[in-house]
Every structure is written in C-alpha cells, then in structure tokens.
C-alpha positions as semicolon CSV with decimal commas, in nm:
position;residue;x (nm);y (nm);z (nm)
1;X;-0,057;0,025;2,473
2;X;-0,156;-0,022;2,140
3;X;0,061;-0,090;1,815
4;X;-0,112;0,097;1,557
5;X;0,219;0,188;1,366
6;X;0,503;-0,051;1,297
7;X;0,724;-0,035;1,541
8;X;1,065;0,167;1,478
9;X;1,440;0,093;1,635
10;X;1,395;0,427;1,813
11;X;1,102;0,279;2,027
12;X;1,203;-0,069;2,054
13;X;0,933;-0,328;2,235
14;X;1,046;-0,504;2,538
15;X;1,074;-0,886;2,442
16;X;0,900;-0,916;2,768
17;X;0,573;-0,876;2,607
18;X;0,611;-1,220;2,382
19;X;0,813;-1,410;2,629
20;X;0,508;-1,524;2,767
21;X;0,281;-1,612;2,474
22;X;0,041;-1,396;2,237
23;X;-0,319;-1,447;2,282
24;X;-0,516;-1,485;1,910
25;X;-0,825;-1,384;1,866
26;X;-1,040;-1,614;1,676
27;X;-0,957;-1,458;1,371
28;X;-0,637;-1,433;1,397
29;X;-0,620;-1,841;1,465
30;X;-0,798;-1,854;1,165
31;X;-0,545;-1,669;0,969
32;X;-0,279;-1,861;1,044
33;X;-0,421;-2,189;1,067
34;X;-0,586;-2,088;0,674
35;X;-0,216;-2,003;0,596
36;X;-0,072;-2,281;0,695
37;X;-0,341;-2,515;0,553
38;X;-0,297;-2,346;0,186
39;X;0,047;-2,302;0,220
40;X;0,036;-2,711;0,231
41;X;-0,209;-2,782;-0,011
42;X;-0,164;-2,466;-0,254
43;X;-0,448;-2,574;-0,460
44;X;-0,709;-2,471;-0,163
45;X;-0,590;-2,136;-0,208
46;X;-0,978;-2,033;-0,300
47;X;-1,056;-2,080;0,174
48;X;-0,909;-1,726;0,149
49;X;-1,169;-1,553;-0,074
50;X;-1,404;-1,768;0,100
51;X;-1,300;-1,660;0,438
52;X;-1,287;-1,246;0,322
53;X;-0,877;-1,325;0,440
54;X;-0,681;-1,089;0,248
55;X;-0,234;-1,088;0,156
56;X;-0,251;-0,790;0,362
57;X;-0,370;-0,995;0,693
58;X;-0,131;-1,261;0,660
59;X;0,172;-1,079;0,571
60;X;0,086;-0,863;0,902
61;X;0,060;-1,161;1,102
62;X;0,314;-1,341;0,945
63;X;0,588;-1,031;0,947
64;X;0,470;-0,964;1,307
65;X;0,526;-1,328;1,404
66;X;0,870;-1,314;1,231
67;X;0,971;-1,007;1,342
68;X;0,946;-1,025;1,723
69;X;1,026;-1,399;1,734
70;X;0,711;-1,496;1,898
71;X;0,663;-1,868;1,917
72;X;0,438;-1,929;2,193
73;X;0,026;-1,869;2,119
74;X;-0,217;-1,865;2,414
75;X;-0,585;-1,929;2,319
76;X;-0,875;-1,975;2,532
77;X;-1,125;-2,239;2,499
78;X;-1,400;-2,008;2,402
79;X;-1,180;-1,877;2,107
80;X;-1,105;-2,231;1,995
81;X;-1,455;-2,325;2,002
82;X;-1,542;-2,016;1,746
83;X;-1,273;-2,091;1,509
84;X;-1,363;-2,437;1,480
85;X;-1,729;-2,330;1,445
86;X;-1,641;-2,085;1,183
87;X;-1,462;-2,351;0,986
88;X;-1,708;-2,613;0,980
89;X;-2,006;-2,365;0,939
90;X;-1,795;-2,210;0,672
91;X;-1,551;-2,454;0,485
92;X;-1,808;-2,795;0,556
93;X;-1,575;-2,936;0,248
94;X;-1,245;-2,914;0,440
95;X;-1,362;-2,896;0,825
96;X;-1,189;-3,234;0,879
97;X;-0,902;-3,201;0,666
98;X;-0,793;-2,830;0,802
99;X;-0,871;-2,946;1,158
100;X;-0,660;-3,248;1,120
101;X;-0,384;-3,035;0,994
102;X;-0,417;-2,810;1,299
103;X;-0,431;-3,084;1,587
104;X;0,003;-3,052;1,635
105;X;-0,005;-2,735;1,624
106;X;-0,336;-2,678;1,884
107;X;-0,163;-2,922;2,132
108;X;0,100;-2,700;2,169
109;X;-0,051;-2,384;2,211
110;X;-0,072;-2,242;2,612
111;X;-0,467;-2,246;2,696
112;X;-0,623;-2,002;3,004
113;X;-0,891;-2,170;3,085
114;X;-1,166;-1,916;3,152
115;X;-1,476;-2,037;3,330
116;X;-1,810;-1,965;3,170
117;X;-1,994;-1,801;3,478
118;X;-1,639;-1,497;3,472
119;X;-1,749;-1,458;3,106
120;X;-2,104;-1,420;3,125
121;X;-2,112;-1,246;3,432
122;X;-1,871;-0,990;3,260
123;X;-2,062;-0,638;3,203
124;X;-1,978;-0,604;2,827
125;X;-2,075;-1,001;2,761
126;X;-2,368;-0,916;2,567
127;X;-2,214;-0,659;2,356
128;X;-1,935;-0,902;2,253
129;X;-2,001;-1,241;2,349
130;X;-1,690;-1,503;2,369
131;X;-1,426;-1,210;2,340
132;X;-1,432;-1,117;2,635
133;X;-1,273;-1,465;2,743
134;X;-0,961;-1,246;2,574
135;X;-1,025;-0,994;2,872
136;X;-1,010;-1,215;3,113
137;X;-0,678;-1,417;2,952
138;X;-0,529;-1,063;2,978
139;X;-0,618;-1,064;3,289
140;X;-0,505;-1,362;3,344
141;X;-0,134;-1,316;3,184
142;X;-0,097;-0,959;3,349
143;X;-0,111;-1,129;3,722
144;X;0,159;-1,440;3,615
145;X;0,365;-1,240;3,423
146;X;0,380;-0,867;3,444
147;X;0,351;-0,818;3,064
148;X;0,072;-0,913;2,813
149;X;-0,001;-0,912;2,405
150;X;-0,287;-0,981;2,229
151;X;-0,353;-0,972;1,876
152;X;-0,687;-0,895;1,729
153;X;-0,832;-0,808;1,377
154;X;-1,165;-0,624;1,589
155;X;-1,075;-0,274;1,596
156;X;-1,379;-0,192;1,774
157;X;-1,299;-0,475;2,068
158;X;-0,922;-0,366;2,073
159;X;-1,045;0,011;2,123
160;X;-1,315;-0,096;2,401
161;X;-1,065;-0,272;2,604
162;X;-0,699;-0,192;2,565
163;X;-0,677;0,177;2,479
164;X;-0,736;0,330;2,809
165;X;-0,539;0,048;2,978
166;X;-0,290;0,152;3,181
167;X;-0,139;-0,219;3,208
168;X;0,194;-0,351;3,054
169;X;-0,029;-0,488;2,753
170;X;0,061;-0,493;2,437
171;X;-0,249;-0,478;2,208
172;X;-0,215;-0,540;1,845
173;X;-0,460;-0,389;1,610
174;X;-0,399;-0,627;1,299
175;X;-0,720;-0,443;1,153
176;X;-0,525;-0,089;1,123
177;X;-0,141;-0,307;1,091
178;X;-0,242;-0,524;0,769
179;X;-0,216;-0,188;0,567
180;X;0,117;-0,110;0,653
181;X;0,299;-0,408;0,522
C-alpha cells in the first residue's frame, strides 16, 4: 500500500504498521537529523538551502511523525553510511558538529543488519545501489512482524518496489506527501 493522500478518519491506518518501527531512507534521516540540528542552533538554518531540503519536507515528516505517534526508526547500516557520507561530502563545515548532535539519537534507533553479498546479489542492485538494503529491511520487518512502513522521498524507488506489493506494507511517498501539508 502506498500513502499518496493524507490519510482520512474514514480509512483509518492500523497502528500496527508503526508499532514496529519506520524504516528512513537516507533522505529522510537527513531531514530530520537537519531539523533537529537547526532547530538547535537556528543560526545554521542556511544546511537547508544547501541540502535542496524544503518547509514542505519537514512539515510532512514532521506532521507524519506527530500524527501517527511513531517513535521507533529502523535504519540499516547501508543507509547510515550514505547519510553520513552525504553530510561530510556536503556540509565538511559541520560534519562533526551535526554528527555529534545525532550520536543519542542513532543509538537508539532499531538497525537490520543487511549483509552486503543479499544486497549486491539483489537483481535491481545496479539500478539503485544501497536502497535496496530498504528491500531487504522490509523484508526483514514483514517476517518478525506481520506489518511494515517505510518512508522515502524516491518516488521512482517507492513505485519500483512497493506499489504492486501485495504485503501489509505501508509505503510512504514523502516526495508526492510534502505538497499536501
């Protein structure tokens, strides 16, 4: 399933979807962690136009959040990798300070660990490299749990993997969201 719409009382979301953790994309780790950062130190507020983050993203992510009380994030190591890559190739100023301010929060997120040769030996590797270790999390959650969500600002990944899925997943397209709130 995925939310392209806001969701409405009439169709409410089982709760068992975010019992269990949301996995972040690497983007979407970088939108809150960029959030956070500037939300503490308002006068770093230029990382967003840096970054290309726009209000629109982080009021979606920040209403969604909110809205269905999720409090546990799942990440993979891959993903964690690429945000931390993204911030030190991009924001070389502030790589130590934002990482430092994310250490707390990083402990506490859940991890699937995905082993390298299940991501390369994945068919669509190639096409979109360390993503797919979001697959495989799905994967992952779907077997423990019954119920899955992932949020993702890729439209194009989020089509590719989740919209013919006939899983209990719960795919987020914060690419098509961010312009409804």
């Amino acid at each position: 399933m995925i939310i392209e719409n806001p969701p409405t009382a009439k169709y409410p979301i089982n709760k068992g979807y975010f019992d269990n953790g949301v996995i972040f994309d690497t983007c979407v780790l970088l939108v809150f962690f960029i959030d956070k950062y500037t939300k503490l130190h308002p006068n770093k507020k230029y990382l967003f136009k840096k970054l290309n983050i726009r209000d629109e993203q982080i009021t979606c992510l920040n209403t969604l959040l909110m809205n269905f009380r999720i409090s546990k994030v799942i990440i993979t190591p891959h993903i964690l990798s690429e945000f931390l890559n993204r911030i030190r190739s991009d924001l070389k100023e502030d790589y130590q300070d934002i990482k430092r301010e994310c250490l707390e929060d990083l402990k506490k997120f859940e991890e699937f660990r995905i082993r390298k040769n299940n991501l390369i030996a994945h068919e669509r590797f190639l096409e979109f490299g360390n993503d797919i270790s979001l697959v495989l999390a799905n994967e992952i959650q779907l077997k423990q749990f019954k119920h899955s969500c992932i949020m993702s600002f890729d439209g194009r990944f989020i089509e590719t993997f989740f919209r013919k899925t006939k899983s209990e997943c719960i795919a987020f397209n914060l690419d098509t969201l961010q312009y409804f709130y």
